[in-house]
C-alpha positions as CSV (number, residue, x, y, z in Angstrom):
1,X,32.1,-19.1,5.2
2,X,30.1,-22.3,4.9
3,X,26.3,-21.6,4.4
4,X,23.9,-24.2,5.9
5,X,20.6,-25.0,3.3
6,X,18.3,-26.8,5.5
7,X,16.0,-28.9,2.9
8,X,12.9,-29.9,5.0
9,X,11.0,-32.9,4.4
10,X,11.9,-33.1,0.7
11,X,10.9,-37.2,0.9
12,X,7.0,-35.8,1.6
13,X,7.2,-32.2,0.3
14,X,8.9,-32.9,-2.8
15,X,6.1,-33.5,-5.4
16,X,6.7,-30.9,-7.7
17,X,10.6,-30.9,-7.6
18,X,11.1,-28.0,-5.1
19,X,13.6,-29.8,-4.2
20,X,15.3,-28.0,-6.6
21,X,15.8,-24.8,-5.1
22,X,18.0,-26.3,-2.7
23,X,20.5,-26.9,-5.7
24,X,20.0,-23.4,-7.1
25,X,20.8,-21.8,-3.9
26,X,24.1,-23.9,-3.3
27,X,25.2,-22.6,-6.9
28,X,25.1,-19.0,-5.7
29,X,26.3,-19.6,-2.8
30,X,29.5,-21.2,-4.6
31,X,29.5,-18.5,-7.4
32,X,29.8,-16.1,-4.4
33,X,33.3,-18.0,-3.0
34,X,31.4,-19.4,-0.6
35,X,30.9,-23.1,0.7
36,X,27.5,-24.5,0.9
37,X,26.5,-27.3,2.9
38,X,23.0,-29.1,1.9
39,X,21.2,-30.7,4.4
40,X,18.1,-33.2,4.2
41,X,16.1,-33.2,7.0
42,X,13.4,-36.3,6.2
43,X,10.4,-36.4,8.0
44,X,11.8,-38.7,10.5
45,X,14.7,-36.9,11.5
46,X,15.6,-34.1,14.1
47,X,15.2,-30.1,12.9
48,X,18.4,-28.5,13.1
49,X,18.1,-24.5,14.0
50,X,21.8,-24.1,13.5
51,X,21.0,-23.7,9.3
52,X,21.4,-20.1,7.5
53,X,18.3,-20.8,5.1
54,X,15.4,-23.3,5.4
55,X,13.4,-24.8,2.5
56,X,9.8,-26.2,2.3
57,X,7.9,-27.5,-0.7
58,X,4.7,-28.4,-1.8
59,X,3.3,-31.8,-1.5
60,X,-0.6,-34.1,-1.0
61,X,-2.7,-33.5,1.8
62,X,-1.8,-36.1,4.0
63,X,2.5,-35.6,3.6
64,X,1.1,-31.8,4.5
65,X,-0.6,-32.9,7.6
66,X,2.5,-34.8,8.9
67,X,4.8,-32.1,8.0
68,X,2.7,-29.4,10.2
69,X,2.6,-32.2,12.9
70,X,6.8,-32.9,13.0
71,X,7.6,-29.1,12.9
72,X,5.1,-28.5,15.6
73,X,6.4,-31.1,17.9
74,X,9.3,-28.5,20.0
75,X,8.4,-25.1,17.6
76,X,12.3,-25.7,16.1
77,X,11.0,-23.1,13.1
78,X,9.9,-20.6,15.8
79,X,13.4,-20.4,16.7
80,X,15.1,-19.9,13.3
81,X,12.5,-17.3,13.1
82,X,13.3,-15.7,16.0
83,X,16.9,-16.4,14.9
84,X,15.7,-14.2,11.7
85,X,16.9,-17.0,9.7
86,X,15.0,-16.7,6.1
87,X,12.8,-19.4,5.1
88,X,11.0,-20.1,1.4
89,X,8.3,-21.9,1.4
90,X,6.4,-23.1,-1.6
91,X,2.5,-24.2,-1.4
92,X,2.1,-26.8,1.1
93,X,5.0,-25.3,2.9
94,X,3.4,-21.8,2.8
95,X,0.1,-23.3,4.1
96,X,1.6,-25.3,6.8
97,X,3.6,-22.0,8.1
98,X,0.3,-20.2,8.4
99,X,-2.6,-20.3,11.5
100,X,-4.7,-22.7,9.7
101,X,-5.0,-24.7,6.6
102,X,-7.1,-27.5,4.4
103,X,-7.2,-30.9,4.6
104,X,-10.5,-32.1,2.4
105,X,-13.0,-31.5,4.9
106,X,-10.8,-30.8,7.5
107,X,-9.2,-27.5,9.1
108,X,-5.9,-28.1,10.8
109,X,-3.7,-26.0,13.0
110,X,-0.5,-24.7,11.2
111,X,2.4,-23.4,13.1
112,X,1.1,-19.9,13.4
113,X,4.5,-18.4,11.9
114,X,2.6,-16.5,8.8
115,X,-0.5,-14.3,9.8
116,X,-2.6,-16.0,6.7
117,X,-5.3,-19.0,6.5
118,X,-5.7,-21.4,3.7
119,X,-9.2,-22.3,2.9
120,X,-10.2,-25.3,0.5
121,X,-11.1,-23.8,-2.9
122,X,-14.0,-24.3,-5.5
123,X,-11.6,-26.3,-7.7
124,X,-8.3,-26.7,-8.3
125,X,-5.9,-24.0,-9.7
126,X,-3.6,-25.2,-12.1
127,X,-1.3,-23.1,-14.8
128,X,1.2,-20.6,-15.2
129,X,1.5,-17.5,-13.1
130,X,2.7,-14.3,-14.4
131,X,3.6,-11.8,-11.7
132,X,5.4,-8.4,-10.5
133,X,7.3,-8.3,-7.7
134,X,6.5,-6.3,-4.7
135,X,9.8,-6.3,-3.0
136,X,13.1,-5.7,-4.3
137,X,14.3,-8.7,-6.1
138,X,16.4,-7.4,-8.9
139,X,13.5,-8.6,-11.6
140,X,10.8,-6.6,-13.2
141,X,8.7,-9.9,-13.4
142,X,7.9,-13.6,-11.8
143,X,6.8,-16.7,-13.2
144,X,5.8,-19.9,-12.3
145,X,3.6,-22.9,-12.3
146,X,0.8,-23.2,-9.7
147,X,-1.1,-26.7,-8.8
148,X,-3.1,-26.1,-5.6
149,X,-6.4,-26.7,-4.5
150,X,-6.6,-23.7,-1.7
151,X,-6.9,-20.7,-1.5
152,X,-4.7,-18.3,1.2
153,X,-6.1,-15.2,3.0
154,X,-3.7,-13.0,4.1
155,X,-4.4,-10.2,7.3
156,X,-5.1,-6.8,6.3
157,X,-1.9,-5.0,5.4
158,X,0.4,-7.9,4.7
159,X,2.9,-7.3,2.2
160,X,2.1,-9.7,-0.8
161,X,4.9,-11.6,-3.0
162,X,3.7,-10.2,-6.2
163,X,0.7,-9.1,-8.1
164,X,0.0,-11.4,-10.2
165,X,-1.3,-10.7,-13.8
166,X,-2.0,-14.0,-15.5
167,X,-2.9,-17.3,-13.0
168,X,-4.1,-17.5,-9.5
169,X,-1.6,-17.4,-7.4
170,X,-3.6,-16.4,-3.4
171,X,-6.6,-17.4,-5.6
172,X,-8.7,-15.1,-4.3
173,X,-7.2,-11.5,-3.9
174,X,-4.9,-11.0,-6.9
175,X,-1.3,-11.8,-5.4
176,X,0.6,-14.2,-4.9
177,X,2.1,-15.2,-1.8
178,X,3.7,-13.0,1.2
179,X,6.7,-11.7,2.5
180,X,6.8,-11.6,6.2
181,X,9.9,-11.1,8.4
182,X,12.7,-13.2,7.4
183,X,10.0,-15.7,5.7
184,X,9.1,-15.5,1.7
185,X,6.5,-17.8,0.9
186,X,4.4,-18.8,-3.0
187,X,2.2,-21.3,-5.0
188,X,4.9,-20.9,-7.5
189,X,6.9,-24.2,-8.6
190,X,9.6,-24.0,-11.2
191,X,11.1,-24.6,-9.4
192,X,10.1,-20.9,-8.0
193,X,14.3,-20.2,-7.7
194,X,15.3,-21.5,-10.7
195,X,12.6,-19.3,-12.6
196,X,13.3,-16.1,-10.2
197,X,16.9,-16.3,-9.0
198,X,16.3,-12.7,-7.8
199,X,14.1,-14.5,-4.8
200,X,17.3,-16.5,-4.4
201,X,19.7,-13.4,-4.2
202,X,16.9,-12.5,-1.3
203,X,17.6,-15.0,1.0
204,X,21.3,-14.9,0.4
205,X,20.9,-10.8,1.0
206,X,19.4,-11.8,4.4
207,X,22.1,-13.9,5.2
208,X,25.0,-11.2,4.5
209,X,25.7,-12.2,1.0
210,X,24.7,-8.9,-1.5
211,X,23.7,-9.5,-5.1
212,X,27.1,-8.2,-6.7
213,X,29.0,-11.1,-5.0
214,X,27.2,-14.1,-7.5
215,X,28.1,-13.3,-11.3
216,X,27.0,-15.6,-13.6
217,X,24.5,-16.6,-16.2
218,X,21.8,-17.7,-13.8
219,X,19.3,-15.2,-15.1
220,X,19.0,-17.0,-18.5
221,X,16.1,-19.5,-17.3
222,X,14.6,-16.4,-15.6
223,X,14.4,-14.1,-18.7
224,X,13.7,-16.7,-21.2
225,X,10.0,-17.5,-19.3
226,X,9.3,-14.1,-18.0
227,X,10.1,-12.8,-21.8
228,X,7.7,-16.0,-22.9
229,X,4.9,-15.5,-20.7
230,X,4.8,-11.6,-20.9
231,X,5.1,-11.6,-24.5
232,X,1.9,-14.4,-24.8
233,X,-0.2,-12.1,-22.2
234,X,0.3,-9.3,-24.2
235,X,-0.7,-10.5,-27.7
236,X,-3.7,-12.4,-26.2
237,X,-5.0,-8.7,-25.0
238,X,-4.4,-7.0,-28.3
């Protein structure tokens, strides 16, 4: 089985090497006895909707604005949603898959695929995030490093990523990011799979490939930080 990791405009959503979670990804997939296949889609370039998991990343306003205009020109995500092909997306990413989002003064249309709006913030949120998870990810914690200068609202009775303890995560509600059909979006850079490769074993889940098929030592990264940042919000409250 080969599995197609679609890497969307990593040469304008790249900033903060979430790039990266394309490679992590790849590994399970190859600790699983599987074959993975990364793709780079730049920004110039045609959106395939034949991929098994899609990946967005964070990036500047204006690589964020062109992002949101390429993947609305023929709606190729609304199909690998409709395909219930999972899709992570991390800050910009997350913004540009919702109705609406920031852009200095600006408000501009996202691709309506995430029922959430991103408002420009009262100043920028920058740190590490300490969270629990509110799905099933096979961790009793997530971490992360945020750098965003927006804020997401999420509908009424969304399901949030996690509830975060320590950072900003949303910035306004206490959680960080959303789970939503076959789409898992964050603020969290890492990047975000290499710091919570349960998130990874999520999307390979939704593709047909269960937890117990990767083995491995993958979870080191995850428990050396989550151990680290857990231990430091603890002794700074006692």
């Amino acid at each position: 089985m080969t599995v197609r990791i679609i890497s969307l405009f990593p040469d304008v959503l790249g900033t903060y090497g979430d790039q990266g979670n394309a490679r992590i990804l790849a590994h399970l997939v190859e600790l699983a006895g599987r074959v993975p296949e990364l793709v780079s889609v730049g920004i110039n370039d045609e959106v395939p909707t034949d991929g098994d998991i899609y990946l967005l990343g964070g990036g500047e306003d204006g690589p964020q604005a062109l992002a949101a205009r390429r993947l609305a020109e023929g709606s190729p995500l609304h199909r690998v949603v409709e395909q219930e092909r999972p899709i992570l997306a991390v800050c910009a990413g997350y913004q540009v898959l919702g109705r609406s989002f920031a852009v200095g003064e600006s408000t501009l249309p996202g691709l309506g695929l995430l029922p959430v709006d991103s408002l420009r913030a009262p100043g920028r949120m920058v740190g590490e995030v300490l969270g629990t998870p509110l799905i099933g990810v096979g961790q009793s914690l997530i971490t992360g490093f945020e750098n965003h200068g927006a804020m997401t609202i999420l509908d009424e009775g969304c399901q949030p990523l996690a509830k975060v303890h320590e950072g900003n995560g949303n910035g306004q509600d206490g959680y960080d990011g959303i789970v939503y059909g076959p789409i898992v979006a964050s603020y969290l850079h890492g990047p975000i799979l290499a710091r919570n490769p349960g998130i990874a074993l999520w999307l390979l889940d939704r593709i047909g490939i269960a937890s117990e098929e990767v083995p491995g030592s993958h979870w080191a990264l995850y428990a050396e930080r989550a151990h680290a940042k857990a231990g430091a919000l603890w002794r700074g409250k006692h």
